[in-house]
N, C-alpha and C positions, 0 to 999 in steps of 0.2 A: 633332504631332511626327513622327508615322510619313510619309513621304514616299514609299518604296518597299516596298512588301511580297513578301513571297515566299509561296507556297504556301500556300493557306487562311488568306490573312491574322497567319502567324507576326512577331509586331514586327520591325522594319527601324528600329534608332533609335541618337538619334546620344550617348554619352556625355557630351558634352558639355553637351546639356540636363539631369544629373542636377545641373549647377548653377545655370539658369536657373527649373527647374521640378523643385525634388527628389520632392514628390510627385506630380506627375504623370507621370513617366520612371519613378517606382518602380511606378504604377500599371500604366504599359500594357507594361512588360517583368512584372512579377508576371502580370498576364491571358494573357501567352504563354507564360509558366512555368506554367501552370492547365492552361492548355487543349490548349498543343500538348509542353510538356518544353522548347522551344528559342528563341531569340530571337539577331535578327544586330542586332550594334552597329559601327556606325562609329566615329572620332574617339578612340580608343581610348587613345593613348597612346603604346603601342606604337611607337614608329618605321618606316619604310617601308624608309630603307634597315639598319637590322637585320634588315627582316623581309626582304631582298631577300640581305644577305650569306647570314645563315643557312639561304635553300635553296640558294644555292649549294655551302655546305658539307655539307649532309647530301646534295648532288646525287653531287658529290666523292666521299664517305663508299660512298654504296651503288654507285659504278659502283668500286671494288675489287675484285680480283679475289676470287672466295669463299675459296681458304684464306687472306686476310689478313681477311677481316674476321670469320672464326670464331676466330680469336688473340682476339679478343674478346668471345665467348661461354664467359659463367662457370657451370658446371655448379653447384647449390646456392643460385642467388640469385632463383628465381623470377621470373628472366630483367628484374629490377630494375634491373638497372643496366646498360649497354655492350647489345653485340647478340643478338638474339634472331634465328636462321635464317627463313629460309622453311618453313614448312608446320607450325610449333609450335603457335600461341594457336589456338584452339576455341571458336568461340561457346556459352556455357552450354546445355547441353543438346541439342549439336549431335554430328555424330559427323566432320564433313566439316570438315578445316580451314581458315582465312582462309587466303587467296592474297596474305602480304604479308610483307615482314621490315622489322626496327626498330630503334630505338635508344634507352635509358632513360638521361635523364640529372634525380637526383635532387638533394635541397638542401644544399649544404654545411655541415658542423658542426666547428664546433672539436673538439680532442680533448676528451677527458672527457664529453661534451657526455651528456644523461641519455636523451636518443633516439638516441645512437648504435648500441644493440644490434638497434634498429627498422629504419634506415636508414643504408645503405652504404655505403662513401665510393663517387666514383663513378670509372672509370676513361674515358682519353681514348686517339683513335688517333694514333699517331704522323703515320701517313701524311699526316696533311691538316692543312697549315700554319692556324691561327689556330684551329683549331675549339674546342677548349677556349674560350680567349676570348669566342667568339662565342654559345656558348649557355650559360656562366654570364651572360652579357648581358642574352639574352633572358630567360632563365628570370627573374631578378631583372623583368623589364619585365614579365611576365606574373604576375610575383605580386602587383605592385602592379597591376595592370588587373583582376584576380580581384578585388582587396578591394574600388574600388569597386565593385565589379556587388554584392558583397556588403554593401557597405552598402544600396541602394538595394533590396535584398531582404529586408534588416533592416526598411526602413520600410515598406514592401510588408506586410509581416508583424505591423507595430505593435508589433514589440519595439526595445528603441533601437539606434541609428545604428551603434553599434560593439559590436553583439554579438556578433558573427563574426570581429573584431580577435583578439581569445586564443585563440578556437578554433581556429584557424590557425595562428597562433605557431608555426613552426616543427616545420609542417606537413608528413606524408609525401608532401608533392606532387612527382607526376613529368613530364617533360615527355619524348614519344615524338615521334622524327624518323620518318618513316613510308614506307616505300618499295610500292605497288603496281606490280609489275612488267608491263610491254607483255604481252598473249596472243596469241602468233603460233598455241599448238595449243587444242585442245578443252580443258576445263576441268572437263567430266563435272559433278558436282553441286557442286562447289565455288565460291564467288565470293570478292569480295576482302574481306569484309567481314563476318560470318554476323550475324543481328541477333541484339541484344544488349541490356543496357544497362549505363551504366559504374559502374562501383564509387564511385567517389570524392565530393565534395562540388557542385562545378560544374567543369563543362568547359570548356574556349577552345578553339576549334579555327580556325587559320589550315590556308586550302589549298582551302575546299570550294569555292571556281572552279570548280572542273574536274569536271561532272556525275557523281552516281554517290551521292553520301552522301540515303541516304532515311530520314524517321521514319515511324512509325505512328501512326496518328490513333487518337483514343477509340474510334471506330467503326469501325477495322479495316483501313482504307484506308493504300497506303504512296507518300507525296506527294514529293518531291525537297527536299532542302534547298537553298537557291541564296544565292551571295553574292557579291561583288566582291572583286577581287584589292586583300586588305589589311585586309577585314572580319573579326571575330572572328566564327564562330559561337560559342553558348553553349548547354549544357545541362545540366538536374538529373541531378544522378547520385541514386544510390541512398542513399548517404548521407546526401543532403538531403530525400529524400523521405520517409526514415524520422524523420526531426527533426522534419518538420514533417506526420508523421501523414498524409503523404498529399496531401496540401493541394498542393505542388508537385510534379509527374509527373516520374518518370524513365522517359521513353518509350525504348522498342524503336527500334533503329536500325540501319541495316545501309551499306554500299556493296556497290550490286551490279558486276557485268562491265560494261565500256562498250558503248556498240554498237557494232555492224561499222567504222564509218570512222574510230573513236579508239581500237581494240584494239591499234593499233602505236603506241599513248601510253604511257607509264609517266607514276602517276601518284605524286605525293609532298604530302602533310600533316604540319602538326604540332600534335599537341592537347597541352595543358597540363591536367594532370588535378590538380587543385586538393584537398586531402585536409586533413582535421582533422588538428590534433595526435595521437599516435598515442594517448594517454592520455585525450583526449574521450571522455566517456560520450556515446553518443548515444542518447537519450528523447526523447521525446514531448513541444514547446514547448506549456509552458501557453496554454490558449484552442485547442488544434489538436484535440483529443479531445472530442466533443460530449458534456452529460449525458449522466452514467446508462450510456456507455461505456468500452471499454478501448480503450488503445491497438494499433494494429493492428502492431505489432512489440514485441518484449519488447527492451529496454535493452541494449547492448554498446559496448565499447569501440573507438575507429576500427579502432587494430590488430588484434583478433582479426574483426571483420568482415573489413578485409583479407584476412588470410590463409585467413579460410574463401572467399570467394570465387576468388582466385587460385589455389586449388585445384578450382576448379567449370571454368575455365576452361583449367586443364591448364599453367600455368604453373609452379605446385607442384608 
């Protein structure tokens, strides 16, 4: 199945096989969920040209002039929803902040709704005709593209096909429009990316065309992620990795500075960070805890993980 690989043989595969060959698509995206945290799919689902409007519009969005797009920075929302300035998010444990600004746009809920006090409603800019439109669009196409990878992770894992269906259910998942701006000056110890890894369940991330997004191998080494314009990258968040005991990596990751002949690029991503219901208890999946041990994290709920790490991060 794997036809193109990227860096240390991380999967290159195509969605589409998860229905020609469910166990075998679930096998060798689980071995790239093992060994390296990330795996690129094709065939996704996703649309091309959604995927074509929507950087348009976040292109739109961040070339605003800056006091119109801080009209849209809401003090007290752990920068969850609308825009987050330049020089805010801090990679955990870092002192030097990422070199990027962004845009959160979360999942819509009816009133009353029993996660509403978890989750925001979200706000949109005036200035940029369609954009509302265009990323409740998306956001909805990247939630069904998450479920299956998540199934095919299900069976990867031998627990059944739609175990991850509820767990989700109207899920804290957020989708970030992502702006790395051009470096015309010195950047001193800061790059655009500090490594990290993400909080949430699994990640999608359209955009890593354009060099720069790197993980860390088991052994310490930091290889390039590489993918084609339209490819989803994927990878465990911390949240998955705590589910399942470890078993699936949430690897360190970072985007460094470009080099010399692409620093007067701006670069623009958008990851879809895929999150449990906020009410999931996350433990330890039976068969993931070997005899005779404990689990390598004690039990919490998505939301209070949340919020403890988005204050690790200086978002909080």
């Amino acid at each position: 199945m794997t036809d193109v690989l990227t860096s240390d043989h991380i999967a290159s595969v195509s969605l589409a096989d998860a229905d020609k060959d469910p166990q075998g698509f679930a096998n060798e995206l689980g071995r790239s969920f093992v060994d390296y945290g990330f795996a690129v799919i094709r065939d996704h689902g996703v649309p091309q040209d959604l995927i074509d409007r929507a950087e348009q519009k976040s292109k739109e969005f961040f070339a605003l002039p800056e006091e119109v797009k801080r009209k849209y920075f809401i003090e007290g929302q752990s920068g969850q929803r609308g825009y987050t300035p330049f020089g805010i998010e801090t990679a955990k444990g870092l002192q030097a902040h990422d070199l990027k600004e962004f845009w959160h746009v979360g999942r819509e809920l009816p009133a009353g709704h029993k996660y509403a006090s978890s989750m925001l409603p979200n706000v949109w800019p005036a200035e940029v005709a369609g954009f509302k439109e265009t990323f409740q669009e998306l956001y909805q196409a990247f939630d069904q593209a998450g479920l299956k990878v998540l199934r095919a992770i299900a069976r990867y894992l031998t627990v059944d096909e739609d175990y991850f269906t509820d767990t989700v259910k109207d899920g804290n998942s957020v989708m970030r429009l992502l702006h790395y701006p051009a470096q015309t000056e010195p950047t001193g110890n800061h790059i655009r990316a500090g490594a990290h890894e993400d909080i949430n369940t699994i990640t999608l991330l359209l955009g890593a065309e354009e060099a720069g997004l790197e993980l860390k191998t088991k052994d310490g080494r930091w290889i390039p992620v590489i993918s084609r314009p339209g490819e989803l990258v994927i990878n465990i968040g911390d949240m998955l990795q705590r589910l399942t005991n470890g078993k699936l990596r949430s690897t360190s990751h970072r985007v460094v500075n470009p080099a010399p002949d692409r620093a007067s690029h701006a670069r623009y991503s958008m990851p879809y960070f895929l999150h449990f219901r906020s009410d999931f208890l996350i433990e330890a999946l039976p068969g993931t805890v070997p005899a005779g041990e404990q689990p390598k994290w004690a039990p919490i709920t998505a939301d209070d993980y949340l919020q403890e790490r988005l204050s690790e991060i200086k978002l909080k």
